[in-house]
Structures are given as structure tokens and as C-alpha cells.
C-alpha positions as CSV (number, residue, x, y, z in Angstrom):
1,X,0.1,-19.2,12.2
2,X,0.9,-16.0,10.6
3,X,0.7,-15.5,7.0
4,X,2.5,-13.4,4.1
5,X,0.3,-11.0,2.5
6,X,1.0,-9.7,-1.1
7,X,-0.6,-5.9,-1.7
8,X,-0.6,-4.7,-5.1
9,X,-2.0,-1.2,-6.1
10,X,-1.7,0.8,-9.6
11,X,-0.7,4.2,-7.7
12,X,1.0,5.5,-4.2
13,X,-1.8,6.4,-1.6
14,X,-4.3,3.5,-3.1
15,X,-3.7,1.3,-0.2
16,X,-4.2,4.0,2.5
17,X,-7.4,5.0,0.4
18,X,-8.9,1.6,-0.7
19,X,-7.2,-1.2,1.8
20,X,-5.3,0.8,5.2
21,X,-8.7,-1.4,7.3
22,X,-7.4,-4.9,6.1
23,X,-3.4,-4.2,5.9
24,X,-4.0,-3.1,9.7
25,X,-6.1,-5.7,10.4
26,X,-3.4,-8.7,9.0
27,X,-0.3,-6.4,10.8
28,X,-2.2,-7.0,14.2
29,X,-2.4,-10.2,13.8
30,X,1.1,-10.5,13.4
31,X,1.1,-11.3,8.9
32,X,3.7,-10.1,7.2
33,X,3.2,-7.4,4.4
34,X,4.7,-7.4,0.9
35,X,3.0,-3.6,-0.5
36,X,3.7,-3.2,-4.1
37,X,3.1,0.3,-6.3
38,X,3.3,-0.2,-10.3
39,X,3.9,3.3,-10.7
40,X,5.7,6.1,-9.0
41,X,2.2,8.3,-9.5
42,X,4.1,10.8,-12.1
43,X,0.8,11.3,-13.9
44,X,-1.1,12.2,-11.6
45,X,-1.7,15.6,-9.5
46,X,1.0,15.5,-6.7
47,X,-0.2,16.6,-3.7
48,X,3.7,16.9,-2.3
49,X,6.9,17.8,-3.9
50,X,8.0,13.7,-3.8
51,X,6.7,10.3,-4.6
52,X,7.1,7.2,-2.3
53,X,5.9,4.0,-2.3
């Protein structure tokens, strides 16, 4: 039975940094993922010319 998982992080790149191991691990097993940002990372030190969530 899959299940629907609900990610929320405070800036973009947080879950590739802090949770890309379990994400992958519930997308193989076939959950569905809901990835939430609460910010579009405008204070922080861009490391491209665009923010995406």
C-alpha cells in the first residue's frame, strides 16, 4: 500500500541537503511526494541566477 508523503523544508535545496536518502527511498517504493518550500531562498546567497522549489 503506498502512502502520501508530506515534505516540508524552510529553504530550496534543504531536502536534497537534509532528506534526498528518504524522499528516494519512499519514491521507490512507489509513495507519493507532496515537497513543500516556505520561502523562495531570497535571503540567502544564490548560488544561480533563479530560485525553484
Amino acid at each position: 500500500m503506498s502512502k502520501n508523503i508530506l515534505a516540508i523544508y524552510p529553504h530550496p535545496d534543504d531536502e536534497t541537503i537534509i532528506g534526498a536518502g528518504t524522499l528516494r527511498k519512499h519514491v521507490k517504493a512507489g509513495d507519493k511526494i507532496t515537497l513543500v518550500c516556505a520561502t523562495l531562498g531570497q535571503n540567502g546567497t544564490p548560488h544561480g541566477s533563479t530560485f525553484f522549489c
